[in-house]
Steps between C-alpha positions, in 0.01 A plus 500: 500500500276249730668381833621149511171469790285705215615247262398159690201676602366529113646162444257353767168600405363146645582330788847400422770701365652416184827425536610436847771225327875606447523473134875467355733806487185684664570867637228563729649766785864518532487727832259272658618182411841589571334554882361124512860383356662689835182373780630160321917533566343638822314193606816276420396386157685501152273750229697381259416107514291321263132512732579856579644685199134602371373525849550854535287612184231228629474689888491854325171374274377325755521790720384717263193287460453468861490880592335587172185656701721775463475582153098453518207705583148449582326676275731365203437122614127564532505727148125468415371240660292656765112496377156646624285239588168515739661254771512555892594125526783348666766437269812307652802322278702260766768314460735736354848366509781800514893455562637832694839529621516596888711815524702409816655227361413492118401144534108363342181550688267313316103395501118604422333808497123532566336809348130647553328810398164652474427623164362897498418514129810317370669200485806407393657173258589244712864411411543898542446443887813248493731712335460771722565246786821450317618879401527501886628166582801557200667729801745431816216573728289343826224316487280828697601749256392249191207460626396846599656636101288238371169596696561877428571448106205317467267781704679775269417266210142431559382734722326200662232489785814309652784265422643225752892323435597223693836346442673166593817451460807275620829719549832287407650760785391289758495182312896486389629728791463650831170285686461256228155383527440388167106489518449839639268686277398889572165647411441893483184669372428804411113675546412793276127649487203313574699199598696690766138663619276220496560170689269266313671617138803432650356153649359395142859613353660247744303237465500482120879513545491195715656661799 
């Protein structure tokens, strides 16, 4: 029998999952919802009150949804779409929104990601090179480790000349607590064969990015 995480994962073959809502008399995951209903008592509020009866259901989905990288792996998301192709051009998608969860706090760290690679004989479908931005964002993690899994998958992937990730991203861990500087924005990259090795690749890989 399929996992409830199993479950939303084949629900959510797009973007979006299916059914994030609390439908009525719903049973989604007793243990885990029974976990939100004490955090809630725990935080001084009342589960059982009209705006929070469903609530716990809706956090475990949402949750659920949230870490669903989990569930996923490369080579499943990618599936066939990897194809020979004589091209040793430049090939970068940017602007690749991804939502992560930061896994100090468990609060959103949002914002683009910039991808590159050098093709060695393959390429790969475009939309492929977003979800495997998001099989790794879908995680409690930190901004340096996404970036670095996302590099390395793609290397493994392609076996590219080289692959570049740069990712922006605005963490709501310093925007709702502790230094609170709500326009802070933090930038890591990640460098992985020719890009790493030769400074002008890397230059041209920047400057297409806009950075």
């Amino acid at each position: 029998m399929a996992s409830k995480k199993e479950t939303m994962r084949l629900e959510s073959q797009g973007h979006y999952a299916a059914s994030l809502d609390a439908r009525p008399d719903e049973v989604y995951d007793l243990e885990f919802e029974d976990l939100v209903r004490k955090m809630l008592v725990r935080l001084g509020e009342q589960p059982e009150r009209e705006g929070l009866r469903r609530t716990p259901l809706r956090v475990a989905k949402a949750l659920d949804f949230l870490t669903s990288g989990y569930e996923m792996r490369v080579d499943e998301v990618v599936r066939d779409a990897v194809f020979s192709e004589d091209c040793e051009e430049m090939v970068i998608v940017r602007d690749i929104e991804f939502y992560s969860l930061c896994e100090h706090h468990m609060l959103p760290f949002f914002g683009r990601a910039h991808v590159g690679y050098l093709p060695q004989g393959k390429v790969i479908g475009l939309s492929k090179v977003a979800r495997v931005v998001d099989v790794f964002a879908r995680r409690l993690q930190v901004q340096e480790r996404l970036t670095n899994q996302i590099a390395d998958a793609l290397m493994d992937v392609l076996a590219a000349h080289g692959v570049a990730v740069v990712m922006e991203a605005s963490h709501t861990c310093m925007m709702m607590r502790g230094v609170q500087k709500q326009n802070s924005t933090t930038v890591t990259s990640a460098m992985r064969g020719t890009f790493e090795t030769n400074s002008r690749t890397r230059g041209e890989f920047i400057g297409f990015i806009g950075r």
